[in-house]
ZAKE-499069 format. One line per field, with one value per residue (C-alpha): x, z, y negated; residue in three letters; chain. Coordinates in nm, 4 decimals. Example, Ala and Ser with C-alpha at 12.3 -4.5 7.8 and 13.67 -1.06 7.14 Angstrom:
<nodes>
east (1.2300  1.3670) $
up (0.7800  0.7140) $
north (0.4500  0.1060) $
rest (ALA  SER) $
kette (A  A) $
</nodes>
This chain:
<nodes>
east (-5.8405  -6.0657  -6.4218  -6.7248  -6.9271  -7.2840  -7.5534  -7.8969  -8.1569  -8.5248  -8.7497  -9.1260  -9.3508  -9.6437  -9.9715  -10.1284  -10.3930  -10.6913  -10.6228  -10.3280  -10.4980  -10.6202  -10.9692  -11.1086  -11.1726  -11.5389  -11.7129  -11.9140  -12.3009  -12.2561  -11.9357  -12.0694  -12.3122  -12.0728  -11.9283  -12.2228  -12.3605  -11.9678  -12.0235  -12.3472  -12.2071  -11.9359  -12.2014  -12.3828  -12.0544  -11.9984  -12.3537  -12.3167  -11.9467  -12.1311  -12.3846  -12.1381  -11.9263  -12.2831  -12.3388  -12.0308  -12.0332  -12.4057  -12.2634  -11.9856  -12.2296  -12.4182  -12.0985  -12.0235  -12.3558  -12.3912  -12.0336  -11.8010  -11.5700  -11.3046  -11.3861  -11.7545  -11.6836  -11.4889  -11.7012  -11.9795  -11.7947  -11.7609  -12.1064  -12.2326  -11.9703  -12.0756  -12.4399  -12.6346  -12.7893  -13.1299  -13.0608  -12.9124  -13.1804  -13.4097  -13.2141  -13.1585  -13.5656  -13.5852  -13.3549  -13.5575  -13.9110  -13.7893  -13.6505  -13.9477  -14.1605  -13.9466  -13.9686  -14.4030  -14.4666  -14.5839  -14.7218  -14.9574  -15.0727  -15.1549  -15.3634  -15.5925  -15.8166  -15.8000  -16.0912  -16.0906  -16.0679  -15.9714  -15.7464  -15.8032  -15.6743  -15.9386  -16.2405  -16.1742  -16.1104  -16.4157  -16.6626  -16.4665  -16.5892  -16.9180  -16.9670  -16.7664  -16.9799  -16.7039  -16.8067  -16.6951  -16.8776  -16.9322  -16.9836  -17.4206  -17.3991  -17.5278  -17.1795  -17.1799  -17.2181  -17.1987  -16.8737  -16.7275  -16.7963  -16.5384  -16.2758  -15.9928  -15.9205  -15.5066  -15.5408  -15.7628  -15.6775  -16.0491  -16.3061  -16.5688  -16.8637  -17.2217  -17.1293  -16.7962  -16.9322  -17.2050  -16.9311  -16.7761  -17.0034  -17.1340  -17.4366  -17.7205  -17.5955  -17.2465  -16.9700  -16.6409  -16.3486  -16.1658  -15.8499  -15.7459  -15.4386  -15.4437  -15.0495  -14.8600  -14.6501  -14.7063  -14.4593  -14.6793  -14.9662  -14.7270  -14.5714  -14.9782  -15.0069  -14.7251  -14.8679  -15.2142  -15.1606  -14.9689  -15.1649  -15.5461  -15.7598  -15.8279  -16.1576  -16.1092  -15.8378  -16.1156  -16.3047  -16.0579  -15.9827  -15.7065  -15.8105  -15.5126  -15.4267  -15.1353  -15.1724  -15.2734  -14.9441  -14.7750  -14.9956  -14.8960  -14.5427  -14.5273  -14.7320  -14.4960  -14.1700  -14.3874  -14.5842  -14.6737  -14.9228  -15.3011  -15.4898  -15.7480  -15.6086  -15.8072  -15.6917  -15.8583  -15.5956  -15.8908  -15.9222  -16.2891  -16.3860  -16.1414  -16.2862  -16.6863  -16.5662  -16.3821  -16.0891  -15.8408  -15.7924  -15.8438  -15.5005  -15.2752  -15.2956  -15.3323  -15.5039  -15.8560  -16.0002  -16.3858  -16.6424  -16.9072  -17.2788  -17.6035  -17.5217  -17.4068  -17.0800  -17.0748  -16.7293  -16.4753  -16.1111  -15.8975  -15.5298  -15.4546  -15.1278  -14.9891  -14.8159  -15.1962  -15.3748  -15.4494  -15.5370  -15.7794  -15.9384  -16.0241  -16.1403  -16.3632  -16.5162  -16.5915  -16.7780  -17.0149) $
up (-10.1777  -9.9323  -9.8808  -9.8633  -9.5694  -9.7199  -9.4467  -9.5668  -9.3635  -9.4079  -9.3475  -9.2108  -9.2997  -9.0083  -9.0758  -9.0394  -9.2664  -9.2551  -9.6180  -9.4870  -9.1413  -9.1075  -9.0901  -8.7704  -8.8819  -8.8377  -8.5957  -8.6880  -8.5257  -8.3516  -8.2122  -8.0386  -7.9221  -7.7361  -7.6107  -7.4561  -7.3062  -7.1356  -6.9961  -6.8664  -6.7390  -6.5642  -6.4152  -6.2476  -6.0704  -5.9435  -5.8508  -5.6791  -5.5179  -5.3634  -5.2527  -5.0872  -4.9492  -4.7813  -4.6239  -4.4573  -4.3281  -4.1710  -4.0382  -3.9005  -3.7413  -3.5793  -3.4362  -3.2879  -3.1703  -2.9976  -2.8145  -3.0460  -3.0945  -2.8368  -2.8150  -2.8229  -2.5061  -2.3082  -2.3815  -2.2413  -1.9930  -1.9100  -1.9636  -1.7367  -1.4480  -1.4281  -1.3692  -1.0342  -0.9804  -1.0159  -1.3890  -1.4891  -1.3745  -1.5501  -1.8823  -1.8470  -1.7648  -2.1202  -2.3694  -2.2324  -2.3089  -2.6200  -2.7118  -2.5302  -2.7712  -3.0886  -3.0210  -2.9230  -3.1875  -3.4512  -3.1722  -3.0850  -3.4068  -3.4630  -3.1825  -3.3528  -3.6366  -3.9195  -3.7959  -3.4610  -3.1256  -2.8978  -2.8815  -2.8251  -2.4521  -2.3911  -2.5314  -2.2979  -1.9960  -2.0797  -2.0681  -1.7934  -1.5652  -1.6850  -1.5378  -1.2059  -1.1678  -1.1295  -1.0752  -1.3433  -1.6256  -1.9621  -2.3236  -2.3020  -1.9614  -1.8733  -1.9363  -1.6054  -1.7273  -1.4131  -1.2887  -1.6164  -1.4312  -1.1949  -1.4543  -1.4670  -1.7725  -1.7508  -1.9844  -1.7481  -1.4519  -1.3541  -1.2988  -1.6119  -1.3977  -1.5600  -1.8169  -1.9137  -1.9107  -2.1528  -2.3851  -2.3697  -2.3171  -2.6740  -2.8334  -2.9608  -3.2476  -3.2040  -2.9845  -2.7901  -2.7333  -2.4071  -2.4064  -2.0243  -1.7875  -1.3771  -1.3368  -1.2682  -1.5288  -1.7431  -2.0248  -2.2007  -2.2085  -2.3127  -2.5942  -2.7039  -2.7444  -2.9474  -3.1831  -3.2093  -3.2314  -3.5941  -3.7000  -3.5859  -3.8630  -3.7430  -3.7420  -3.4784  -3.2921  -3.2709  -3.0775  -2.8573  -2.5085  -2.2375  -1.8684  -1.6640  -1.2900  -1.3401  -1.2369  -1.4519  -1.4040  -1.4799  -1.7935  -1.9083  -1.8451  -2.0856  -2.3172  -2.3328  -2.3790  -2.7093  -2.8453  -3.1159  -2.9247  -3.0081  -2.7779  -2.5391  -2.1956  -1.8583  -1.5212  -1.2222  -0.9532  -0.7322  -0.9669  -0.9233  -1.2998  -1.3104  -1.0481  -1.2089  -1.5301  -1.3200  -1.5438  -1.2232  -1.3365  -1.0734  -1.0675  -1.2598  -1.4100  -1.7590  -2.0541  -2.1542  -2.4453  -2.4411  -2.6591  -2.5366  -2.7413  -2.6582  -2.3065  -2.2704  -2.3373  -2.6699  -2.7192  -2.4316  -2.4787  -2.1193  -2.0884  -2.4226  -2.6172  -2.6661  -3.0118  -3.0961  -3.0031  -3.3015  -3.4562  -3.1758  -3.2011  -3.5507  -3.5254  -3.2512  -3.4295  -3.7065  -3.5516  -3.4097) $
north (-14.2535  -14.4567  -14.3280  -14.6105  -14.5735  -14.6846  -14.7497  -14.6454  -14.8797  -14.8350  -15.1204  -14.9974  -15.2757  -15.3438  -15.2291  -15.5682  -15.5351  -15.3121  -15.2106  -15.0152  -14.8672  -14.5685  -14.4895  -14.2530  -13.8952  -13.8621  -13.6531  -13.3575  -13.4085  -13.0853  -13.1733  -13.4966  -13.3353  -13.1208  -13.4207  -13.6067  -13.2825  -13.2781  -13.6389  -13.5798  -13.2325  -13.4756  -13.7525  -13.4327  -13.2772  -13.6290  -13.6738  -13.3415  -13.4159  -13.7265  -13.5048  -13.3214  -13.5873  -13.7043  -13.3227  -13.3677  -13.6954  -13.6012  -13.2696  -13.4753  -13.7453  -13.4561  -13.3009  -13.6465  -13.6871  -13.3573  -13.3946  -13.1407  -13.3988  -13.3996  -13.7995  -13.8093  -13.5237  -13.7640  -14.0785  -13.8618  -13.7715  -14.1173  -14.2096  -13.9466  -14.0224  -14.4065  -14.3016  -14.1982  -13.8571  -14.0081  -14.1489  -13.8306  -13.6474  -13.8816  -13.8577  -13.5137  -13.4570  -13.6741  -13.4807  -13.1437  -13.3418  -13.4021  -13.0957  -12.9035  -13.0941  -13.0043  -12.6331  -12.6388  -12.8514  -12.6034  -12.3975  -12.6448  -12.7178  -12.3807  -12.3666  -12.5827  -12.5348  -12.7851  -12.9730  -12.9334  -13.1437  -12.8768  -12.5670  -12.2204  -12.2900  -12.5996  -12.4062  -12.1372  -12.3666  -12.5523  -12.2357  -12.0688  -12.3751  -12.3925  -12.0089  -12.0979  -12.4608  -12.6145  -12.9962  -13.2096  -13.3619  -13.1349  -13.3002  -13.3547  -13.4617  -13.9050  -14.1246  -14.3168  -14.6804  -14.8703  -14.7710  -15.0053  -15.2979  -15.2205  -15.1957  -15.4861  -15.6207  -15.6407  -15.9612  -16.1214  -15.9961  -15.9707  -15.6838  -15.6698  -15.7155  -15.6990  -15.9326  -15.7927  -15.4420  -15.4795  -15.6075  -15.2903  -15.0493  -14.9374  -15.0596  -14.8541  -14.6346  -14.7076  -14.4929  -14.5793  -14.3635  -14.3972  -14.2232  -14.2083  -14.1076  -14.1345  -14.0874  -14.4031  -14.5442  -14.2404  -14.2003  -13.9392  -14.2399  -14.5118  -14.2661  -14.1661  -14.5616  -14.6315  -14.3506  -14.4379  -14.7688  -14.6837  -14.3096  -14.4161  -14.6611  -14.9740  -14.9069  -14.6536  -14.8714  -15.1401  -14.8337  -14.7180  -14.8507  -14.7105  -14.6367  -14.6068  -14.6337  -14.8807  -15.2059  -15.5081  -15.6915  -15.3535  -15.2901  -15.6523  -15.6134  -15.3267  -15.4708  -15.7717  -15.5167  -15.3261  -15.6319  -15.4483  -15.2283  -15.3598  -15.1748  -15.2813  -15.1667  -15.1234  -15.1541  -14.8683  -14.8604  -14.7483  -14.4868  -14.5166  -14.4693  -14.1993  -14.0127  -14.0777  -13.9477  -13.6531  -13.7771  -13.6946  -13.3001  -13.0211  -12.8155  -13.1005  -13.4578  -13.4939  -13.7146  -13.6896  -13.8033  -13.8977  -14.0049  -14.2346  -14.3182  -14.3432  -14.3602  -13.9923  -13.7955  -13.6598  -13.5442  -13.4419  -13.2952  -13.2292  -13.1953  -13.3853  -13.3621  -13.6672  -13.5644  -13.4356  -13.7124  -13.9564  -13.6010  -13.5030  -13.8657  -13.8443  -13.5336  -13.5427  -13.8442  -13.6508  -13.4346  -13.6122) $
rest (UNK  UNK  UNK  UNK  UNK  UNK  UNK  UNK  UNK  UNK  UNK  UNK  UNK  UNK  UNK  UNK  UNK  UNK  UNK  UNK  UNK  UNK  UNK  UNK  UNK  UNK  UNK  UNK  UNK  UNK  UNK  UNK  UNK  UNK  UNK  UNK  UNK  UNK  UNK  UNK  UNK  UNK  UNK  UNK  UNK  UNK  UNK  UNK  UNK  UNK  UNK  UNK  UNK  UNK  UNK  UNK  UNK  UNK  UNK  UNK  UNK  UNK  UNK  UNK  UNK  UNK  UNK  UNK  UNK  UNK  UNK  UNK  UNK  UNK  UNK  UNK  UNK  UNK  UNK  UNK  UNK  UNK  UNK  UNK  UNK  UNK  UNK  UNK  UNK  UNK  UNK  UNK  UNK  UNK  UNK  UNK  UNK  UNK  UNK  UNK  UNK  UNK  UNK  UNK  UNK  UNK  UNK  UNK  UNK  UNK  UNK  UNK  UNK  UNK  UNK  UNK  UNK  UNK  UNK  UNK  UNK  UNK  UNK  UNK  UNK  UNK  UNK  UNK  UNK  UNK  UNK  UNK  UNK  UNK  UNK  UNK  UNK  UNK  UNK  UNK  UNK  UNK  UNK  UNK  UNK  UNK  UNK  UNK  UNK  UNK  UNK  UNK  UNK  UNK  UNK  UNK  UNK  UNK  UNK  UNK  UNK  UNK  UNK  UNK  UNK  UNK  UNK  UNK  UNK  UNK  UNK  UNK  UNK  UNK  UNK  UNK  UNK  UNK  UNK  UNK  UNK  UNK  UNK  UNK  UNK  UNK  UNK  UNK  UNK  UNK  UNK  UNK  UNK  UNK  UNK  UNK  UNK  UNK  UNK  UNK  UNK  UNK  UNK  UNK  UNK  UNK  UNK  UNK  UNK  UNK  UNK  UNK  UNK  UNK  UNK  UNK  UNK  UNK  UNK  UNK  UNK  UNK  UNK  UNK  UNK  UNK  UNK  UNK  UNK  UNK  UNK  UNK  UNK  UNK  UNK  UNK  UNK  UNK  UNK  UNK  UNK  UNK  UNK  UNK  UNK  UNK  UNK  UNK  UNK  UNK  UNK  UNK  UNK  UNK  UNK  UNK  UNK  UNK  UNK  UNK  UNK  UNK  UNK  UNK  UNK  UNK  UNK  UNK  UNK  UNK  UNK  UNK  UNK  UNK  UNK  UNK  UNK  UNK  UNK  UNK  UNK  UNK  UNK  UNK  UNK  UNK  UNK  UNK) $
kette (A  A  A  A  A  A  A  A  A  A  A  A  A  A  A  A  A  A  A  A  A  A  A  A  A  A  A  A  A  A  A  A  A  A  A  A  A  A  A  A  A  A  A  A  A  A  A  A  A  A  A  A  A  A  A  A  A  A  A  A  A  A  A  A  A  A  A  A  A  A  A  A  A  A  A  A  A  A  A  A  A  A  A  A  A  A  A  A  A  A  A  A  A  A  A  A  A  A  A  A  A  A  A  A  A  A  A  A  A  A  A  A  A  A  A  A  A  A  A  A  A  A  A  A  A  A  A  A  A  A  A  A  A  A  A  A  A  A  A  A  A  A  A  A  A  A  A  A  A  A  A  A  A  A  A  A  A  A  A  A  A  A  A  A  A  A  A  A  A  A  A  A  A  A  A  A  A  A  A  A  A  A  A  A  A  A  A  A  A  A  A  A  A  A  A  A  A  A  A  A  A  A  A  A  A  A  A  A  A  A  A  A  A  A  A  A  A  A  A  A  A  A  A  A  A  A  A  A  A  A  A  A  A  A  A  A  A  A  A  A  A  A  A  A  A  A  A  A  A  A  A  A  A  A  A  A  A  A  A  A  A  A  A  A  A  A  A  A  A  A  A  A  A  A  A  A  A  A  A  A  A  A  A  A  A  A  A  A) $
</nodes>
């Protein structure tokens, strides 16, 4: 007896129309909820993981900067070899002003009151030579007005004379500042520059002039390097202004700050910090 085989095929139509698809089960409110507050959960781990990835690529940057890296150690290395004793001494001299001036930063400032031109320290100095007569010139005293014809405009290249002078000195009911340093090519001054030429008003910029002991084709020369310095710069190689405003400091050389109207000093600050300065200006001109 032979037995059929019988092949059973079954034939799956495609689902090509939509009246055969299936619809989506719906999402409950609460559920999607759920699922935004997940996404949203995601975008702030990968805000954060970017976050993260910045940290380390800063840390990193530091570590290269300050020589951990075995590479950065041996470009210095380098570096430092293919310069002379003098330049290393200078850019050694540098990185300890700057760091110097990191660390007395806050210091400073606290040695200041809010409103304030002078510190604790400059008070005290003041009166302390005031009982020892020490001779100098005290806020009160006349503002020597004839020794500002000798001044050399750097621009120029010629003394103010009578003429010149008068153009300076100010007029009735007005006041100049004169922000002054007798050390040649002083960094501290050229720094103080850069700064008040971007902190101070204009109105006080307009105000301010620089007395230095540089000379006028050195004072353009570094004008010409940091064009964007507006200040009014004055030439006294002699140092014969310096030394009638007893701007030339007794035990060191420093910046002084002074305020000049109605032909007498009204405000006077000694041994000025650069990184204070634009605050000491506008202070001291408040106060008057």
């Amino acid at each position: 007896m032979k037995v059929a085989k019988v092949v059973l095929v079954l034939m799956v139509a495609p689902q090509s129309t939509d009246a055969f698809s299936v619809a989506p089960p719906l999402i409950p409110r609460r559920q999607q909820q759920s699922l935004i507050t997940l996404k949203m959960a995601k975008g702030l781990n990968k805000a954060k993981n970017k976050q993260a990835a910045l940290a380390r690529k800063l840390q990193l940057a530091r570590e290269q900067k300050d020589g951990i890296t075995q590479k950065d150690d041996e470009t210095n290395e380098a570096s430092i070899a293919s310069l002379s004793d003098a330049e290393i001494k200078k850019k050694n001299d540098q990185l300890r002003f700057e760091q110097l001036l990191k660390q007395e930063a806050s210091n400073v400032l606290n040695n200041y009151s809010s409103d304030g031109y002078l510190s604790k320290e400059q008070e005290e100095e003041e009166i302390s030579a005031v009982r020892r007569g020490v001779d100098r010139l005290f806020e009160g005293d006349p503002a020597p007005y004839d020794v500002f014809e000798l001044l050399v405009d750097v621009q120029s290249n010629e003394a103010l004379g009578v003429h010149g002078a008068k153009q300076v000195i100010p007029k009735p009911g007005d006041f100049l500042i004169v922000l002054t340093d007798p050390r040649f090519k002083s960094d501290e001054l050229r720094d103080t520059m850069k700064s008040v030429n971007v902190d101070l008003p204009s109105e006080l910029r307009k105000k301010l002039i620089i007395v230095n002991a540089d000379s006028p084709a050195e004072n353009r020369r570094w004008l010409k390097k940091n064009e964007g310095v507006k200040l009014d710069i004055y030439s006294d190689e002699k140092k014969e202004w310096l030394k009638a405003y007893t701007a030339l400091g007794e035990k060191r050389l420093s910046m002084c700050m002074y305020i000049i109207a109605d032909e007498r000093i009204q405000k006077l600050a000694r041994h000025v910090d650069g990184v204070l300065a634009s605050r000491v200006i506008q202070n001291a001109v408040k106060s008057l």
